[in-house]
N, C-alpha and C positions, 0 to 999 in steps of 0.2 A: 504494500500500500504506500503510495506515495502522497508525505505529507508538504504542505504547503507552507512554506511561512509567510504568515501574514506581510505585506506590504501596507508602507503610509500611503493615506489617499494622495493622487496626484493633485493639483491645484488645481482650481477651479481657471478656465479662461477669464473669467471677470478679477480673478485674484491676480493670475498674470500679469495681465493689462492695468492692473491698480498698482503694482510692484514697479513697471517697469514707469510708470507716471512717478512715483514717489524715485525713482533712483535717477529720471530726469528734475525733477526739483530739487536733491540733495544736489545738485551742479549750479544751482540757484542759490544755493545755502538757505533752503527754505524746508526745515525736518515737519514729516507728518508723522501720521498714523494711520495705519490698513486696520480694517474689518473686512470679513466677507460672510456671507450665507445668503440662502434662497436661491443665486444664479446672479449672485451683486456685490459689490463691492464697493467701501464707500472709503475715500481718504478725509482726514479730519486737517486739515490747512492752518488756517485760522476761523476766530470766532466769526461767527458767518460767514464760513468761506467749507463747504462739504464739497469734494467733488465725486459723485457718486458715476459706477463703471456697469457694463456689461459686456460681452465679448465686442461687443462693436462699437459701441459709442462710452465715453466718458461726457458729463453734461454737468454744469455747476451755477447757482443761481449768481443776476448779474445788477438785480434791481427788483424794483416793485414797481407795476404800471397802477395809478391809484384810481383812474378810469376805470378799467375791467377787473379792479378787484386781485391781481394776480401778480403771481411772480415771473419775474423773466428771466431764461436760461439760456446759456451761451454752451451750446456741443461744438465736438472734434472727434473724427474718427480714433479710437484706439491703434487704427494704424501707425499715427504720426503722435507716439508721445513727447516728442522734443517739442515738436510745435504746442504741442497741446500745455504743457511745461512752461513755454514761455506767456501763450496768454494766463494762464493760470497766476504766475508770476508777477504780472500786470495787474491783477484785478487784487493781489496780494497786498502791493504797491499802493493800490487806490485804500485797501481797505485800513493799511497802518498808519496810513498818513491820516487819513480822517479819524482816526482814534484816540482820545486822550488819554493820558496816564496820571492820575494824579500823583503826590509824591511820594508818597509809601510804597502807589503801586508798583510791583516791575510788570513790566511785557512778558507773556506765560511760555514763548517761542522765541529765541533769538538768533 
């Protein structure tokens, strides 16, 4: 009888593709954090800044239209995560700049 040893699960394509986005932001000097389940994968950036993955599209919210009530999100294929990286990047840029720190506080990502 031939027995099997158990193998770890391979990664999920959406974990991939969230892996290889966080290892193009670490070129940015901008650390996240991965999560993955259900067939998704979500990087944690900064505060309001999620960018959530699936084997094909990464998407991450880029505003609020106050007309229709809704948020607006900015995709990029998972093909191109350099690109995707650098708008990411940008929107990083917008979002630290707008943020205050009072004095006590530090910045929770540097």
């Amino acid at each position: 009888m031939l027995v099997m040893e158990p193998q770890p699960p391979l990664p999920s394509q959406a974990l991939s593709a969230a892996q290889d986005l966080q290892h193009a932001l670490d070129r940015h000097g901008i650390p996240t954090d991965v999560n993955d389940g259900y067939g998704l994968a979500v990087l944690s950036v900064w505060s309001g800044l999620l960018v959530w993955c699936d084997e094909r599209l990464y998407w991450w919210r880029t505003g609020w239209a106050p007309k229709g009530r809704r948020a607006i999100y900015a995709w990029h294929s998972t093909l191109e995560p350099v690109r995707t990286a650098h708008r990411v990047a940008l929107r990083y840029a917008d979002l630290r700049a707008s943020r205050t720190f009072s004095e006590t506080e530090e910045p929770a990502c540097r």
